[in-house]
C-alpha positions in Angstrom: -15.0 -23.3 4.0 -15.1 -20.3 2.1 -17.9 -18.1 3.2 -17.0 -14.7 0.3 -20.0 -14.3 -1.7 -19.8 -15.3 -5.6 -21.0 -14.0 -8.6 -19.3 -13.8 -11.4 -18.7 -10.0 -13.1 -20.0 -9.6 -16.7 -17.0 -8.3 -18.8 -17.8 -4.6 -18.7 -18.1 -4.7 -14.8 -14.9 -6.6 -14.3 -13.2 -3.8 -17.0 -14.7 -0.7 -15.1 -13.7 -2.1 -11.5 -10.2 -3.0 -12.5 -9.8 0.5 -14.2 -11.1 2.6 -11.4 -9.3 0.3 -8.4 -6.3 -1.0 -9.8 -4.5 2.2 -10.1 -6.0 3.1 -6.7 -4.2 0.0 -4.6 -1.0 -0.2 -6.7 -0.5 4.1 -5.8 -1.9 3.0 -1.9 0.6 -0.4 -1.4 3.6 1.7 -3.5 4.2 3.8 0.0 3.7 0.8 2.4 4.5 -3.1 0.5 7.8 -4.2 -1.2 8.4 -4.9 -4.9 5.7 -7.5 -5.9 1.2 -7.4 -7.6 -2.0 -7.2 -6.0 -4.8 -9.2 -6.9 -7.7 -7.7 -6.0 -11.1 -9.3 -5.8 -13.7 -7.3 -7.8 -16.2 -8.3 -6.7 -15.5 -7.6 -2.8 -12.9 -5.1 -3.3 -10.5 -6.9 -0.5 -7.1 -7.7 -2.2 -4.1 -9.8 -1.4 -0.3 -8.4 -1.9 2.1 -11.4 -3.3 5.8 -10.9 -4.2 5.4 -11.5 -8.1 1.7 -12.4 -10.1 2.6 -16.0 -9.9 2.6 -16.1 -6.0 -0.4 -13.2 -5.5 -2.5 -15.9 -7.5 -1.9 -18.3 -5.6 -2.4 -16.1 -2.0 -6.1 -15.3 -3.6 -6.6 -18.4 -4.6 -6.1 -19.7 -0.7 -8.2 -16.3 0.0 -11.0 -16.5 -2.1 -11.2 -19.9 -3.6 -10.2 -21.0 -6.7 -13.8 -20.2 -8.2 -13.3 -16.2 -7.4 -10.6 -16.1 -9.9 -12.6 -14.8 -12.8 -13.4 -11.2 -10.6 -9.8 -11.2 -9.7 -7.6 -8.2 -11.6 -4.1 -8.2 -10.8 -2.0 -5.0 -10.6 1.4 -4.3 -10.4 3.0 -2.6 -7.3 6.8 -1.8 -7.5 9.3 -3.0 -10.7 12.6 -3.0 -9.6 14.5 0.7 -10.4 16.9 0.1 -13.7 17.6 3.3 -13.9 21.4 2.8 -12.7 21.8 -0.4 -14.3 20.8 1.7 -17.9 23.3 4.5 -16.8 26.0 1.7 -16.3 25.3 0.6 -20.0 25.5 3.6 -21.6 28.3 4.7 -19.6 29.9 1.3 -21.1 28.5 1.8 -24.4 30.0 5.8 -24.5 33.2 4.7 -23.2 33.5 1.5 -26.2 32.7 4.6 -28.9 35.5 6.6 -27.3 37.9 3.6 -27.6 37.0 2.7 -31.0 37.6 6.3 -32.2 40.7 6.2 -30.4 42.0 2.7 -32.2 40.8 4.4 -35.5 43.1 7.3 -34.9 45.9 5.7 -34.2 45.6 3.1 -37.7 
């Protein structure tokens, strides 16, 4: 049985808490956990790392018990890097204009 204490945060608590340690653990778990969220527990301040929000609810759900969910905040640790995928598409995009120009010059 789950022995974490309850008590559910008033609105302004769970706001301050998940302002203050959100940012905290995402910068901490960006040097040491892959791509994924943490849901952190408010109330406690323990937290659980999952590979996409989805799954991290479900991990603090087994954690904490489906009635902890209300103090849980969940935070963001890595998004996949587009920047080369983005550099790909305008290099595309560039080399379409420069093809187009060339098709115009030669009507």
């Amino acid at each position: 049985m789950n022995t974490i204490p309850f008590r559910k945060l008033s609105s302004l608590e769970w706001v301050s808490r998940g302002a203050e340690s959100g940012p905290a653990y995402a910068e901490y778990l960006r040097e040491r956990s892959p791509m994924g969220s943490v849901a952190i527990n408010l109330l406690t301040g323990e937290y659980v790392v999952g590979g996409a929000s989805p799954q991290a609810l479900y991990i603090y759900r087994d954690k904490f018990g489906k009635k902890a969910e209300p103090n849980m905040w969940l935070e963001p640790i890595h998004w996949p890097n587009t920047r080369p995928r983005d550099e790909k598409i305008a290099e595309m995009a560039e080399w379409f204009k420069q093809r187009r120009k060339s098709q115009r010059k030669r009507r």
